[in-house]
N, C-alpha and C positions, 0 to 999 in steps of 0.2 A: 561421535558423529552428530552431526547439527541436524536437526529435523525445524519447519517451519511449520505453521498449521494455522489458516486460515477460518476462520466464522464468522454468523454476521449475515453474509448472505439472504436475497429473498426479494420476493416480489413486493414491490408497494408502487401507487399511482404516483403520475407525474407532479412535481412539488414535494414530496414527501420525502422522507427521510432516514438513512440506515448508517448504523457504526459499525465496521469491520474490525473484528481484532486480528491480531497474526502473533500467535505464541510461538517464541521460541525456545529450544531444549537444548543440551548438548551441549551449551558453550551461554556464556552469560549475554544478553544481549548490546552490553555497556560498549562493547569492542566492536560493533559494529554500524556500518552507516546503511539504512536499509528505506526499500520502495515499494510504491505499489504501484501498478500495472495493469494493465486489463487488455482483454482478446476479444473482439467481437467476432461473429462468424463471417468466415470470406475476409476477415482482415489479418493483419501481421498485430502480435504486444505491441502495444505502445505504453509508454513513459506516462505516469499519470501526477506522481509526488514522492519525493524523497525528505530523509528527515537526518541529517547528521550525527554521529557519534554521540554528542555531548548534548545535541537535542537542539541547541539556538538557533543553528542555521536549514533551511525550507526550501524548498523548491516546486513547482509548478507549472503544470503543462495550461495555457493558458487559456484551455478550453472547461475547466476544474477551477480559477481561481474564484475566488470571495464563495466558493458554495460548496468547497471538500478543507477541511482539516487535519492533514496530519499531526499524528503527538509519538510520543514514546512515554515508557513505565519501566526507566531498568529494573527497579525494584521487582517488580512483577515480568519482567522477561517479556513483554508483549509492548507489540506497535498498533496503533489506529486511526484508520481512518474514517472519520467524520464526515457523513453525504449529507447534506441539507438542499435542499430545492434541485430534487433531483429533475431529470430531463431523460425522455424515451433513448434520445444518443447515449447515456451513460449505460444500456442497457451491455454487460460483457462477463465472460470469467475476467474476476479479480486475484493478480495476483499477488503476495508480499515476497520480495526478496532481500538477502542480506549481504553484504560483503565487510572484510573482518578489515578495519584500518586503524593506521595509527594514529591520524591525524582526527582531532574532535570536530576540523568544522567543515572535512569535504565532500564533498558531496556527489553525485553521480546519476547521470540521467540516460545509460546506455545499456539494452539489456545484458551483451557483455563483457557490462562490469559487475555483475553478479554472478558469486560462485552457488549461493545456495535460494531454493524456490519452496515455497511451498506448494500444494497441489490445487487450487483456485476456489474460489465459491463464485457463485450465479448469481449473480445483480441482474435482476429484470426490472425496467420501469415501464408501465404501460400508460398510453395516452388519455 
């Protein structure tokens, strides 16, 4: 059984900065193309950054680009993502998901197209 597991999490001021990891168990994370997402309250997930199979191909929601990071560590089974000059808007549960594909460089930006979720951590940015 695949389990995901988010940390990282936490409040810091506006500009500031947090790394999220997302471990995954169960299955290696090489075989998978996996995202993160976020839920603010009174909104729907949305799409934040995906990171490919094989790692070289990225994606971005273009409210995120040049100041979030996604990477991967198949070695270590874990995804991250990189918050730098955060903003009060990024304030959301963040979530990592995975989906298992064969192909190393595709990508996916729709939440279902993910089978597996972790259960979120709390990114607060305050003004």
């Amino acid at each position: 059984q695949v389990h995901l597991v988010e940390s990282g999490g936490g409040m810091v001021q506006a500009g500031g900065s947090l790394r999220l990891s997302c471990a995954v168990s169960g299955r290696t994370s090489s075989t998978f193309a996996m995202g993160w997402f976020r839920q603010a309250p009174g909104k729907e997930r949305e799409f934040v950054a995906v990171i490919s199979r094989s790692g070289l191909t990225t994606s971005y929601v273009d409210s995120v680009k040049g100041r979030l990071t996604i990477s991967r560590d198949n070695a270590k089974n874990t995804i991250y993502l990189q918050m730098n000059s955060l903003k009060p808007e990024d304030t959301a549960v963040y979530y990592c998901a995975g989906r298992e594909v064969s192909s190393g460089s595709d990508v996916y930006r729709l939440t279902k197209s993910y089978a597996y979720w972790g259960q979120g951590t709390q990114v607060t940015v305050s003004s």
